[in-house]
N, CA, C and O of each residue as an XYZ file, in Angstrom:
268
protein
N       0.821     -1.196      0.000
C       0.000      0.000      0.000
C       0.871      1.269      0.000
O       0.736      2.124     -0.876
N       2.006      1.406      1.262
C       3.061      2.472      0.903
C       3.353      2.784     -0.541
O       3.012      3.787     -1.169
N       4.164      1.569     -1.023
C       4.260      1.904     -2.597
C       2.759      2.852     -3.544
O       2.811      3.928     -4.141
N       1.928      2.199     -3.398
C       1.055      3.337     -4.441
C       0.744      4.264     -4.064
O      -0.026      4.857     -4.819
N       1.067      4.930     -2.841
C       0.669      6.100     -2.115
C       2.533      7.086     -2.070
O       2.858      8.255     -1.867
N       3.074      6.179     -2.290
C       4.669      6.905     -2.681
C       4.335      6.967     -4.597
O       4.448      8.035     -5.199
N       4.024      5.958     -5.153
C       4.322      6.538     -6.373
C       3.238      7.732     -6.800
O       3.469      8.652     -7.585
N       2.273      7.537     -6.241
C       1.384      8.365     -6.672
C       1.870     10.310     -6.541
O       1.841     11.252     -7.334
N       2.215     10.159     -5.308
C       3.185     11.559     -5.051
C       3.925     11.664     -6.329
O       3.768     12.442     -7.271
N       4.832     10.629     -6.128
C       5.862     11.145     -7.225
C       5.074     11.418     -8.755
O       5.409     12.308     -9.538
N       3.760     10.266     -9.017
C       3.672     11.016    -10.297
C       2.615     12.534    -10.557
O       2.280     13.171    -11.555
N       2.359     12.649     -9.145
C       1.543     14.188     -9.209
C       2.887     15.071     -9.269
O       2.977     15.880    -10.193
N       4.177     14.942     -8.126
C       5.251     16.094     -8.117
C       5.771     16.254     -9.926
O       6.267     17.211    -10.521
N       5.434     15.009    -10.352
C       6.332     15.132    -11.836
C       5.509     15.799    -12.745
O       5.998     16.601    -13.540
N       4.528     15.601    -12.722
C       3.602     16.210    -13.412
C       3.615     17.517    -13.479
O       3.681     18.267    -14.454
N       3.504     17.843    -11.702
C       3.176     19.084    -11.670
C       4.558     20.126    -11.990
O       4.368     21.305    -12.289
N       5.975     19.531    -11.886
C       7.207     20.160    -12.391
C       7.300     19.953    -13.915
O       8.135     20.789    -14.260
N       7.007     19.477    -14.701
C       6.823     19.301    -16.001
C       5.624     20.067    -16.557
O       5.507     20.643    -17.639
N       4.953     19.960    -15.770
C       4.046     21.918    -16.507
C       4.337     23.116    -16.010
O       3.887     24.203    -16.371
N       5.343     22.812    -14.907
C       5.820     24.172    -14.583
C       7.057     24.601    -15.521
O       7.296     25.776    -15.797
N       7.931     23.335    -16.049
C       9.212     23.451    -16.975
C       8.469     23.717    -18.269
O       9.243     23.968    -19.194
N       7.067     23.733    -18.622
C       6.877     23.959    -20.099
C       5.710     25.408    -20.015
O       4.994     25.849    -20.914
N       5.861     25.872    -18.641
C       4.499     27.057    -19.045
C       5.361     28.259    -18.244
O       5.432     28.412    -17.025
N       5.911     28.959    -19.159
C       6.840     30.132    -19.083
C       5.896     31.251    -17.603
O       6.292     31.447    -16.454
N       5.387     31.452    -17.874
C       4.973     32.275    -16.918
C       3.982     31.934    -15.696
O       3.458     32.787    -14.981
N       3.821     30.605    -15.584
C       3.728     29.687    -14.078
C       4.796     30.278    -13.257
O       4.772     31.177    -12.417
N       6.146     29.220    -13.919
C       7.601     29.281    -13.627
C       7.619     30.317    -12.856
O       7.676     30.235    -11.629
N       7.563     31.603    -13.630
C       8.227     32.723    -13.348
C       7.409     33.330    -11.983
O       8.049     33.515    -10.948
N       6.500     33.516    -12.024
C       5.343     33.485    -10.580
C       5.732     33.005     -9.466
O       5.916     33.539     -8.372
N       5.907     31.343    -10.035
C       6.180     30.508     -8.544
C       7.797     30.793     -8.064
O       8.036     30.818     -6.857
N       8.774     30.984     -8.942
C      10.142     31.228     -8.293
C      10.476     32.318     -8.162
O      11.657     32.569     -8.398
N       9.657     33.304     -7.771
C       9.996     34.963     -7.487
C      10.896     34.689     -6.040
O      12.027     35.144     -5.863
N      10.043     33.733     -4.915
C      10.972     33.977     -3.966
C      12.228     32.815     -3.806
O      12.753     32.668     -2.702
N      12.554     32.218     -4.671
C      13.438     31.507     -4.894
C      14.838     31.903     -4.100
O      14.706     33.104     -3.862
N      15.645     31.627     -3.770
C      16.604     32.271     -3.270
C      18.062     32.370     -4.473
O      18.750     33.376     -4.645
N      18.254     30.903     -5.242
C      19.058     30.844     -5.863
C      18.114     30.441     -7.197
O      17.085     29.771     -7.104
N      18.686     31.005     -8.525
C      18.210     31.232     -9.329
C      19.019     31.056    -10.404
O      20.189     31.376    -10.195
N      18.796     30.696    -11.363
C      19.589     30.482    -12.643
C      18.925     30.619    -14.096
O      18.616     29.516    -14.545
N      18.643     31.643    -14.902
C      17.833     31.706    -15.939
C      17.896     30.927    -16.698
O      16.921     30.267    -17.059
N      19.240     30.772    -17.213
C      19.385     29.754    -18.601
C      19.292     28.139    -18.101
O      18.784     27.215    -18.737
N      19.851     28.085    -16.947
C      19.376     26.180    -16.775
C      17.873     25.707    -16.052
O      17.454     24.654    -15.572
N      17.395     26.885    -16.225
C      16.024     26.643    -15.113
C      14.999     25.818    -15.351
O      14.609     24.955    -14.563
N      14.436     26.101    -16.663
C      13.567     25.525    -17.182
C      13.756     23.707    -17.126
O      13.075     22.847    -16.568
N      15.023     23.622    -17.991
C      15.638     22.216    -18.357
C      15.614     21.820    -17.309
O      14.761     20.939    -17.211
N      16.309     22.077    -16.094
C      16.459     21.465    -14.845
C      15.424     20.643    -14.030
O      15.667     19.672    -13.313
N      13.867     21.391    -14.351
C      13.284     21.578    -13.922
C      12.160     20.123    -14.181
O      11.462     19.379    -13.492
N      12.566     20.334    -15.774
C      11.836     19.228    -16.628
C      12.403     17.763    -16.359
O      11.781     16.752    -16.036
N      13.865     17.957    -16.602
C      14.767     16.734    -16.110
C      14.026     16.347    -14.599
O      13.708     15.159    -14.550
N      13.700     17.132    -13.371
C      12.967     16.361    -12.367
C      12.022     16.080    -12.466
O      11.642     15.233    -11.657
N      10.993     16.599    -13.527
C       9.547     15.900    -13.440
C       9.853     14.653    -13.973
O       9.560     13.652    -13.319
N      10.302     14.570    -14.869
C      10.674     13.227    -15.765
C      11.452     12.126    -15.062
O      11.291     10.917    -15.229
N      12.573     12.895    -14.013
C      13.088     11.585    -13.225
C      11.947     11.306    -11.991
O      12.045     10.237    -11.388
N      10.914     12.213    -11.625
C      10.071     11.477    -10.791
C       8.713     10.491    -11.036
O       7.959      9.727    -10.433
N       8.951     11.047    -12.301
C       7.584      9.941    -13.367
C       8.252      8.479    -13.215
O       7.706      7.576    -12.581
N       9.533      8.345    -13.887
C      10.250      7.548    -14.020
C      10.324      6.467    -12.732
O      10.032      5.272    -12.775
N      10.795      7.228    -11.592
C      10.746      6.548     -9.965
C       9.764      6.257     -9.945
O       9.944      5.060     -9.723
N       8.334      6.414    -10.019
C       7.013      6.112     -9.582
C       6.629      5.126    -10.487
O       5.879      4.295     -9.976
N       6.967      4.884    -12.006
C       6.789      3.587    -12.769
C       7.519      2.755    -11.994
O       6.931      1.936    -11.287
N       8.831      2.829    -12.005
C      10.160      1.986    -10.944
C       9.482      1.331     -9.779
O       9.739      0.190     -9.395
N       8.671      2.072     -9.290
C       8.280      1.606     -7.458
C       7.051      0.631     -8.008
O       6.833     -0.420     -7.404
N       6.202      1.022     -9.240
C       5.295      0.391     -9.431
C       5.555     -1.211     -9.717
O       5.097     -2.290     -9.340
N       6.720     -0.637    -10.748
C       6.451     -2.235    -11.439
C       7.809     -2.453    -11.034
O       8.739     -2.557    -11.834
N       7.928     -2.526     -9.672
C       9.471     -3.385     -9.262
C       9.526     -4.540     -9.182
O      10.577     -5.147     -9.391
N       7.593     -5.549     -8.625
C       7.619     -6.349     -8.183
C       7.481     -7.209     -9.236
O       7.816     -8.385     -9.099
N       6.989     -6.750    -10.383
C       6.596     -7.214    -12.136
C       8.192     -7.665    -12.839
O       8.335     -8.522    -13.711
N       8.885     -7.156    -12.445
C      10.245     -7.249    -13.148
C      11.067     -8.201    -12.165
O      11.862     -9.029    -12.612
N      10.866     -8.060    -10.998
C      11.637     -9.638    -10.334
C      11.143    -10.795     -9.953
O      11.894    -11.683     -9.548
């Protein structure tokens, strides 16, 4: 039960960072109070974690399918 209640997080956090890495002026809203900031790698960075947390939450799903 842990497991689908962990992947499920992860695939709402990925989701929800993967429309924040593709909708320009979300982004910019939500990281006003950001402390450290980086324009040019922000976006990418951003996308790369939704995608590695989609990824973990298939992983947790089907761990038990693959051994």
């Amino acid at each position: 039960m842990w497991k689908i209640i962990f992947a499920s997080i992860l695939f709402i956090v990925g989701i929800f960072e993967i429309v924040l890495a593709l909708h320009g002026g979300l982004r910019e809203v939500l990281m006003q109070s950001s402390p450290v900031r980086s324009k040019r790698a922000e976006p990418v960075v951003i996308l790369l974690a939704g995608i590695s947390a989609l990824v973990m939450g298939i992983g947790i799903l089907l761990y038990e399918l693959v051994l």
